[in-house]
C-alpha positions as CSV (number, residue, x, y, z in Angstrom):
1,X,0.0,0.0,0.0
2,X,2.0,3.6,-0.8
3,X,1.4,6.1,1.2
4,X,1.5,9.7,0.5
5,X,3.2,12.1,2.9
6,X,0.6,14.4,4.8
7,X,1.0,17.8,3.4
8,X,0.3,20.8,5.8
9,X,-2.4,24.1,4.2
10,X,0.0,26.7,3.0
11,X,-0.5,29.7,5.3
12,X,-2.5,32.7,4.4
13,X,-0.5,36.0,3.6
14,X,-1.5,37.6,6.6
15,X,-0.2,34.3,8.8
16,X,3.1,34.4,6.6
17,X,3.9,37.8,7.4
18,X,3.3,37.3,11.2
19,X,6.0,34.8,11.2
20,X,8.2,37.0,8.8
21,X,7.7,40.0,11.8
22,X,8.3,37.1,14.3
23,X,11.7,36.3,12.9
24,X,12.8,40.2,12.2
25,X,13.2,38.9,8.7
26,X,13.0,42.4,6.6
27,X,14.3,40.9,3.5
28,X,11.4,38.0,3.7
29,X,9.1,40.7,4.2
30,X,10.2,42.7,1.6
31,X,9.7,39.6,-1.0
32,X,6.7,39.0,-0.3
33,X,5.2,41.9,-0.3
34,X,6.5,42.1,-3.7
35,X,4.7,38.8,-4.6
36,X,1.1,40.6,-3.3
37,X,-0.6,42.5,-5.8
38,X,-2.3,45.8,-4.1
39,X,-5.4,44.7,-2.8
40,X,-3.6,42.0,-1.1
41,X,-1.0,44.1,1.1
42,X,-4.0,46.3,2.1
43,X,-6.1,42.9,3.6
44,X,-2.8,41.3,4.6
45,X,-1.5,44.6,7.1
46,X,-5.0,45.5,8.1
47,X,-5.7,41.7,9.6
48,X,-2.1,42.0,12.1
49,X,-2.5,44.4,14.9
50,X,-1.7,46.9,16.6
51,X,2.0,46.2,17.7
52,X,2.9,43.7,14.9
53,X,2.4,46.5,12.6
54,X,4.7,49.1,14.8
55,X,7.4,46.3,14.4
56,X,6.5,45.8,10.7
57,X,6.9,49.4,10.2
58,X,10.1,49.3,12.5
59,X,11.8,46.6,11.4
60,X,11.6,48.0,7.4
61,X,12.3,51.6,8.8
62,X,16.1,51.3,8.6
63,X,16.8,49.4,5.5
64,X,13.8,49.5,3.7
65,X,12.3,53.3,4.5
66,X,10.5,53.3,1.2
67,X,8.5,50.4,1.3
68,X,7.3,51.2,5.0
69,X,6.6,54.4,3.4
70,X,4.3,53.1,0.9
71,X,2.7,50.7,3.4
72,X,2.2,53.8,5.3
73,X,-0.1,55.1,2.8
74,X,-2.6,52.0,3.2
75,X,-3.8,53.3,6.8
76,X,-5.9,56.3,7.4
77,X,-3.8,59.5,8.9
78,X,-5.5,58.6,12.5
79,X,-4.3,55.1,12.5
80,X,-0.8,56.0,10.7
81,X,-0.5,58.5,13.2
82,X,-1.2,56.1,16.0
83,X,1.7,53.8,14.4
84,X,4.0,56.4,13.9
85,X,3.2,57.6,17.8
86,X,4.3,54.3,19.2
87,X,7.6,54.3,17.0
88,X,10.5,55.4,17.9
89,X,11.1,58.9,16.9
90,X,14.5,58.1,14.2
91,X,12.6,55.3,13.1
92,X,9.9,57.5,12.3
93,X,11.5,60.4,10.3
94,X,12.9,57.9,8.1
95,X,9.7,57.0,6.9
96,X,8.3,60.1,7.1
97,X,11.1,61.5,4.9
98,X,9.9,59.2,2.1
99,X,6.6,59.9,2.1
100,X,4.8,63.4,-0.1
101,X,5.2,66.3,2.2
102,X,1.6,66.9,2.1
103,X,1.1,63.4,3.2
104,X,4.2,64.2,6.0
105,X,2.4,66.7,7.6
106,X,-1.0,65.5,7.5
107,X,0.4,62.5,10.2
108,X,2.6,65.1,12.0
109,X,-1.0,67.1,12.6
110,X,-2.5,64.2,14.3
111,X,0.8,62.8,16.3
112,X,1.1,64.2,20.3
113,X,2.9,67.4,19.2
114,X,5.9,66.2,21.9
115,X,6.7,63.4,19.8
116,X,5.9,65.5,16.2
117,X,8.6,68.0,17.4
118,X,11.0,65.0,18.2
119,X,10.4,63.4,14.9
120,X,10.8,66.3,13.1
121,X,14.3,67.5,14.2
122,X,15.4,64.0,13.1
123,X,14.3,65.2,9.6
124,X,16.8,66.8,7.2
125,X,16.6,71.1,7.8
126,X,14.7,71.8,4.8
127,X,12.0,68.6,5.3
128,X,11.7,70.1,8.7
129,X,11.1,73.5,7.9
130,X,8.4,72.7,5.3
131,X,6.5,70.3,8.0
132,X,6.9,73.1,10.8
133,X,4.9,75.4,8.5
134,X,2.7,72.8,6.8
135,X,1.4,71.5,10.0
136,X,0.5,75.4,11.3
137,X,-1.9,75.3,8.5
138,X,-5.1,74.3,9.1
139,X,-5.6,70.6,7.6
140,X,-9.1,71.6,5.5
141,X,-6.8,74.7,3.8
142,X,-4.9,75.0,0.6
143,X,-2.1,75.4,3.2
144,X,-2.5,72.1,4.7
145,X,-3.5,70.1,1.6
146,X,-0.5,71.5,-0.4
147,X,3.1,70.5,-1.5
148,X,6.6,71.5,-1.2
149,X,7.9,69.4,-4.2
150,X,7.4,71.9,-7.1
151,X,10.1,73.3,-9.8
152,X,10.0,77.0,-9.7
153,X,13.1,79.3,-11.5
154,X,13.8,82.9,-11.3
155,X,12.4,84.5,-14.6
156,X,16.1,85.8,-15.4
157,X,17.3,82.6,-15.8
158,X,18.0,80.8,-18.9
159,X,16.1,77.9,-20.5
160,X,19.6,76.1,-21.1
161,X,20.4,76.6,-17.0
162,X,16.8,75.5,-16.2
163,X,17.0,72.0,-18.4
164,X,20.3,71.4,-17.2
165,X,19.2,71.4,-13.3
166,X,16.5,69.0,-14.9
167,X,19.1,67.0,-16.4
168,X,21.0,66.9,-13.0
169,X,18.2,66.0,-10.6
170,X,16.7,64.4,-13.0
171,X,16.0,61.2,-10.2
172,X,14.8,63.4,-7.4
173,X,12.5,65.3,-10.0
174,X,10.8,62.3,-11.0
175,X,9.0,62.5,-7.7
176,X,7.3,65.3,-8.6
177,X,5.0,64.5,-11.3
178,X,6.0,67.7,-12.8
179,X,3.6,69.6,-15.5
180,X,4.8,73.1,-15.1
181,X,8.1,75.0,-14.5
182,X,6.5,77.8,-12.1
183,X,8.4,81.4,-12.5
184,X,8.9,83.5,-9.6
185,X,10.4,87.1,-9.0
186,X,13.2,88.2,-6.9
187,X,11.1,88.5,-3.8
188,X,9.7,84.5,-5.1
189,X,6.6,86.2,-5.8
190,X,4.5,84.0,-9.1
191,X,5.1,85.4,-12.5
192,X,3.4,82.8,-14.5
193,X,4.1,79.5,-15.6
194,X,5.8,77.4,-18.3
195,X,4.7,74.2,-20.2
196,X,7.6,71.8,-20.7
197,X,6.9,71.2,-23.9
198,X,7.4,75.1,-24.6
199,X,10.7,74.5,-22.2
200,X,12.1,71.9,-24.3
201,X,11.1,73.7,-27.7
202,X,12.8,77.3,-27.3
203,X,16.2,78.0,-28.0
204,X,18.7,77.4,-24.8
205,X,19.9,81.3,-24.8
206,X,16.3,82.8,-23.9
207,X,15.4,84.0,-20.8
208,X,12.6,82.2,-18.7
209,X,10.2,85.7,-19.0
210,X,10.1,86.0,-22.6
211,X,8.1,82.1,-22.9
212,X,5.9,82.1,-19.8
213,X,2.4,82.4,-19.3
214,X,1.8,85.2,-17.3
215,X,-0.5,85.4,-14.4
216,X,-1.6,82.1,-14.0
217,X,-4.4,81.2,-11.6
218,X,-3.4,80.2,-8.5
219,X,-5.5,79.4,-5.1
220,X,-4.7,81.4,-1.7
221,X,-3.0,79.6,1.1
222,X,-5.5,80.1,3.5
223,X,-8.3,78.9,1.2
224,X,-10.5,76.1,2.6
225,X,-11.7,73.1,0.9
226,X,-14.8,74.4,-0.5
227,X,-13.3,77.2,-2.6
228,X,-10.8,74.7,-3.3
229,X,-13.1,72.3,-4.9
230,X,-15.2,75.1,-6.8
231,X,-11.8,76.5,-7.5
232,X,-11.2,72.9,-9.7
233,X,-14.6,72.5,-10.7
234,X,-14.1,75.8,-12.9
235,X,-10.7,75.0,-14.2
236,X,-9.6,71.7,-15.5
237,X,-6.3,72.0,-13.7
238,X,-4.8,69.0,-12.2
239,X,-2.6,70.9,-10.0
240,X,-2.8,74.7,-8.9
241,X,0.0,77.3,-7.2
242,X,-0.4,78.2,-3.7
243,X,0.2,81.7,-2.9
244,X,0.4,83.2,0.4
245,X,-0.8,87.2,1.8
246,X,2.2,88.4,-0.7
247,X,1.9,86.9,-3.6
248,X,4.9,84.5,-2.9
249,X,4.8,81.1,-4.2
250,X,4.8,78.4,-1.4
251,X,3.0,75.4,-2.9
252,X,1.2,73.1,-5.1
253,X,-2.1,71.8,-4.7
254,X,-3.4,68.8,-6.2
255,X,-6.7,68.3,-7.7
256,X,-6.4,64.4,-6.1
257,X,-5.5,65.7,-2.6
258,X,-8.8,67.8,-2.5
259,X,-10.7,64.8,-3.8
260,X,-9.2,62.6,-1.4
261,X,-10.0,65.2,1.3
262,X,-13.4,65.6,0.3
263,X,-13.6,61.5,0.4
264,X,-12.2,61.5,4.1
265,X,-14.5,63.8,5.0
266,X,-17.7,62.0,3.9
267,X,-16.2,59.0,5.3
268,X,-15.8,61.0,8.7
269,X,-19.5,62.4,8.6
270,X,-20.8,58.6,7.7
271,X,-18.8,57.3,10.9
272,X,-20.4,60.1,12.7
273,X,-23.7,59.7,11.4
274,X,-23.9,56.0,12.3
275,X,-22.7,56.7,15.9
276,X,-19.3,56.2,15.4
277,X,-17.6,59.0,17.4
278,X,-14.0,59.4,18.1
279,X,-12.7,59.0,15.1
280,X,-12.2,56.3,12.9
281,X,-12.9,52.6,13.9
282,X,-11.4,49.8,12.7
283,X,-12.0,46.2,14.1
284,X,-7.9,45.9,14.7
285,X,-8.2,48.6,17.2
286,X,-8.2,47.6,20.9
287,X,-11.6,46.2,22.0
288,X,-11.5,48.7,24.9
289,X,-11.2,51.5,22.8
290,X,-13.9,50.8,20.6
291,X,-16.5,49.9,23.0
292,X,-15.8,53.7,24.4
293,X,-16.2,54.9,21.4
294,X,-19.0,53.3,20.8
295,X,-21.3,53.7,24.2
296,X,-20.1,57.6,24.0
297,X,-22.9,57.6,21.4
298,X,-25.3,55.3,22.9
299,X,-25.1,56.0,26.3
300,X,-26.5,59.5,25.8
301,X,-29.4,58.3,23.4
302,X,-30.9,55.7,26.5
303,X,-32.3,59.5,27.5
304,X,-33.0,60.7,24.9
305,X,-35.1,57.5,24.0
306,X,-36.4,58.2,27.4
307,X,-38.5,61.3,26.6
308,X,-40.3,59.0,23.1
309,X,-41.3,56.3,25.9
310,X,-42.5,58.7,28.4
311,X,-45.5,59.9,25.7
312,X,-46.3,56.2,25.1
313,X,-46.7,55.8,29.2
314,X,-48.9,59.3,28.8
315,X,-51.3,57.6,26.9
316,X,-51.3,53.9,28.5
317,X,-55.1,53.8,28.8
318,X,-55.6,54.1,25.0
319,X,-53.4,52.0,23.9
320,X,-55.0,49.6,26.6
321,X,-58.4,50.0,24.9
322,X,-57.4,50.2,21.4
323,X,-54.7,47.2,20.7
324,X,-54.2,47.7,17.2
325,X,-52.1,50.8,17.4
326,X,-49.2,48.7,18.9
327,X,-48.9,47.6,15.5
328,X,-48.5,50.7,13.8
329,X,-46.5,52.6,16.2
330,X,-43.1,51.3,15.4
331,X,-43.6,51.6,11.8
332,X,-44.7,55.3,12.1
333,X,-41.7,55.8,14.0
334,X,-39.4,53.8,10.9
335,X,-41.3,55.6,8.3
336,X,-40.8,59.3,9.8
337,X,-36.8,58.4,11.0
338,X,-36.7,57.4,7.3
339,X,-38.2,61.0,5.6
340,X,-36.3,62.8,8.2
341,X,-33.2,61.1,7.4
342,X,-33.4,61.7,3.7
343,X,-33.4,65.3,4.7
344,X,-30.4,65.0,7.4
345,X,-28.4,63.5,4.8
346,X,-29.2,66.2,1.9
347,X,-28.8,69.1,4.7
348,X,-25.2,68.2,5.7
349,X,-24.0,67.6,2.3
350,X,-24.8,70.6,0.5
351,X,-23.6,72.2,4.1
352,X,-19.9,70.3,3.8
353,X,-20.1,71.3,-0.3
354,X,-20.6,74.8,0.6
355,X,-23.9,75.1,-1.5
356,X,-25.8,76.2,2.3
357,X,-25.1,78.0,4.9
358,X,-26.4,77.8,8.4
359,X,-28.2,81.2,8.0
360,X,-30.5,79.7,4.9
361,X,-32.8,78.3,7.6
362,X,-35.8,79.6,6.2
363,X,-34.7,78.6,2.4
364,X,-34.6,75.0,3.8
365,X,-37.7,75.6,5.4
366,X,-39.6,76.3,2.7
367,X,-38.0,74.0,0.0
368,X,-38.4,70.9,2.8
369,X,-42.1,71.7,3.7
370,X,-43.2,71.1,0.0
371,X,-41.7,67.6,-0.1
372,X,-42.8,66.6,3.2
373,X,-46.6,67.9,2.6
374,X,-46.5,65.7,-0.6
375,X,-45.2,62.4,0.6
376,X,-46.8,62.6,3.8
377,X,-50.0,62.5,2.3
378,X,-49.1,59.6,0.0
379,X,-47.4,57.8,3.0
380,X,-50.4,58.2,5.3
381,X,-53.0,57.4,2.6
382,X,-50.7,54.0,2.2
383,X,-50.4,53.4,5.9
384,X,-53.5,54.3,5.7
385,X,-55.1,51.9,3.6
386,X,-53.2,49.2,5.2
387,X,-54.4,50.2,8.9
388,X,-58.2,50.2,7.3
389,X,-57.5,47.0,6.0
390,X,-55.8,44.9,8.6
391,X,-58.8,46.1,10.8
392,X,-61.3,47.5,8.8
393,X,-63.9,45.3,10.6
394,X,-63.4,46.1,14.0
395,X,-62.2,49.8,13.9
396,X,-63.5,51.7,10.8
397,X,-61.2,55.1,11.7
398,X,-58.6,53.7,12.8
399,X,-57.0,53.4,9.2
400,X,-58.0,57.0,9.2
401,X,-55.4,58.0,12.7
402,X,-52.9,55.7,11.6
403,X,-53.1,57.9,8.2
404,X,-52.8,61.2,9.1
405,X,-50.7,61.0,12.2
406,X,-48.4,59.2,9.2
407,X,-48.9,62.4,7.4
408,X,-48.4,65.1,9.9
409,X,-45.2,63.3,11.0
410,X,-43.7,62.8,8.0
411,X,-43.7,67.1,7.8
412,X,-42.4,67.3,11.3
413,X,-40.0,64.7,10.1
414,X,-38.6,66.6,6.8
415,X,-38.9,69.8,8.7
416,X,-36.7,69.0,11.8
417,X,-34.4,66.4,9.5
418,X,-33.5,69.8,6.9
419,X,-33.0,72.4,9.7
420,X,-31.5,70.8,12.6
421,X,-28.5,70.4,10.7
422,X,-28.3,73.9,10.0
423,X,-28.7,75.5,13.3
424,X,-26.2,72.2,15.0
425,X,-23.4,74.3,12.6
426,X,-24.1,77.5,13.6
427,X,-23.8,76.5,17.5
428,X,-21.0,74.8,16.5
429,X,-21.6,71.4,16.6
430,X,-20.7,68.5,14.1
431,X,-24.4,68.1,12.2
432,X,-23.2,64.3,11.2
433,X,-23.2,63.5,15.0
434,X,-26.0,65.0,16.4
435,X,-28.7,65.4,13.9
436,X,-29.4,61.9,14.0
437,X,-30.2,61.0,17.5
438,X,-32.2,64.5,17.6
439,X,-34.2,63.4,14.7
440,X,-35.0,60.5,15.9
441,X,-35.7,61.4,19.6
442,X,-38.3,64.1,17.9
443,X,-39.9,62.1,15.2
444,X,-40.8,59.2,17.4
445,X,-42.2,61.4,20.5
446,X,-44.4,63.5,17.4
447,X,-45.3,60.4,16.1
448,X,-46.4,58.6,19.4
449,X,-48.2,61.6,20.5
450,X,-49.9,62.7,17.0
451,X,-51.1,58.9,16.9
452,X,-52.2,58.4,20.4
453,X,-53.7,61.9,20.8
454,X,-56.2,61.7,17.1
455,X,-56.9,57.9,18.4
456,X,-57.9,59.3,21.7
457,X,-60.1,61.5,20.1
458,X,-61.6,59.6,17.2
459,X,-61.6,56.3,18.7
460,X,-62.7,56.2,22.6
């Protein structure tokens, strides 16, 4: 009888790399995170945790900077700042050196500014000035969404000088993703612009000022996100110069960085908006941490919740004599959360786009009230119909309650889901955190009350 030798499951990436970390083997790690294709390093690093990816990022920080650099840009900048947080300072500039200084400063913003400073005088003196006064900027701004890597010549110089300092850092240039040649004044103040191709094409001898295009549009550095996007919605730029108070040219902004901060910002408002407060939660995050995070958000709705139930106790006696509304409560309460949430979540986006502001209260009003007066009438004629029907026989009105509390709260609903948004922002307050649990606490204590008080009156 031949036997076959037992053969054991090959290991899944994530399990190879733990042994990889295990062993200290950076070489082994570096393989086979060659062998991965993209989507595969992003599962394999997000299923380790927490401290087998500060030794990951450790153990590749000396030899390897650039590929801990690009494994930094897998992780959100909370979570990467976290990492970089529990590394040690030299091992973190020397990933942070490798990394966009848009994307350097974005981390440095969010590490404990003790360890930031620490970190940042291990960084060579002109990386370190530029994250000093990127991370000043506020993170939303053409200041903090900006880079540093840009080629900009003085408009006496020559074309021939200008290609030869391409020709000579040709390597570190590559970095850049270079469109324009930007040309500045004495003071560094922006002159206009150049096309390469115009570079390449024009006798050597000329100066920079006779082929540029003058005034070019540029963005302001303290210009936030909004202008920022309407700024590239107009133009079909995929880059734009940052100027600052004088006119002096101190950056590049990228059309992709203010898409990718628009995208983190939806994704913070849809954390927010689902009760995830805190910041970002991911499930390789200490279980401690994200139960706090979590009952910060529920803890405070149990009273809130509170003040719904204490209208259904009001009206005990009616719902004692009339059964059937026990039926029809929760989905008045699911129906109206729904209509009201439609109009949380169209509030706070034309809010974070810029199209609102928290003083068009009364604009909201009346655009919401239209909507909320039509579907609430074909909602509580459906409800309706489906109340009369269930129990037609034994309670003739009671389709006609179910109905038109369905109806009334469906305007409260679109009413309180459009505005509250708008007056959270102007006290302040994050609308993708606390419009929600305000909506809710409102609609169902309208809708309990509307739909116990027209039963008490039409019914008993």
């Amino acid at each position: 009888m031949v036997r076959f030798p037992m053969t054991t499951e090959a290991r899944l990436p994530h399990e190879e790399m733990q042994a990889l970390i295990e062993r200290g083997d950076a070489e082994a790690v570096c393989e086979q995170l060659d062998d991965l294709a993209v989507e595969d390093i992003r599962y394999t690093i997000h299923r380790l945790g927490p401290a087998e990816k500060v030794r990951l990022l450790h153990l590749l920080s000396e030899a390897h900077s650039d590929t801990a650099a690009t494994l930094m840009e897998h992780f959100g900048d909370s979570q990467a700042a976290n990492l970089v947080e529990d590394l040690p300072a030299a091992s973190a500039a020397s990933i942070l050196r490798e990394l966009d200084s848009d994307d350097r400063a974005d981390i440095l913003r969010a590490v404990e500014p003790d360890h930031a400073q620490r970190i940042i005088q291990r960084l060579d003196p002109e990386d370190a000035a530029d994250a000093r006064r990127l991370v000043a900027y506020p993170s939303n701004s053409a200041g903090g969404l900006m880079i540093t890597e840009y080629l900009a010549h003085r408009a006496t110089e020559s074309i021939q000088s200008v290609l030869f300092d391409l020709q000579r850092h040709a390597e570190e240039y590559a970095r850049y993703d270079v469109q324009y040649v930007y040309v500045t004044g004495e003071r560094g103040e922006l002159l206009g612009v150049i096309r390469l191709r115009d570079l390449v094409l024009t006798p050597g001898d000329r100066p920079l000022s006779q082929i540029l295009i003058p005034n070019p549009r540029h963005v302001r550095v303290t210009d936030e996100q909004t202008q920022l996007q309407a700024f590239f919605d107009e133009h079909g730029f995929f880059a734009a110069p940052v100027v600052d108070e004088r006119g002096v040219l101190v950056g590049v902004v990228r059309r992709a960085a203010v898409v990718e901060a628009q995208a983190e910002q939806a994704g913070r408002a849809l954390l927010a908006f689902g009760g995830i407060i805190g910041g970002e939660e991911l499930r390789s995050m200490p279980t401690r941490t994200r139960i706090l995070r979590r009952l910060m958000f529920l803890c405070p709705n149990i009273l809130l919740n509170l003040l719904a139930a204490s209208v259904v106790a009001m009206y005990e006696p009616t719902i004692a004599a009339v059964t059937a509304l026990a039926i029809f409560l929760p989905m008045l309460s699911d129906m109206s959360g729904c209509a009201g949430n439609q109009a949380v979540a169209v509030s706070i986006r034309e809010l974070s786009l810029g199209w609102i502001k928290p003083r068009d209260l009364w604009h909201t009003l009346n655009k919401e009230v239209g909507v909320g007066v039509i579907n609430g009438l074909v909602l509580g004629f459906l409800i309706g119909a489906i109340a009369w029907l269930m129990r037609g026989e034994d309670w003739p009105l009671i389709g006609v309650v179910v109905g038109g509390a369905m109806c009334l709260n469906s305007v409260v609903a679109v009413v309180i889901g459009g505005t509250v948004p708008l007056l959270l922002r102007r006290g302040g307050v994050d609308p993708a955190l606390a419009a929600s649990p305000i909506l809710t606490t409102f609609t169902d204590l309208c809708g309990f009350f509307l739909t116990l008080q027209l039963a008490t009156a039409v019914l008993l």
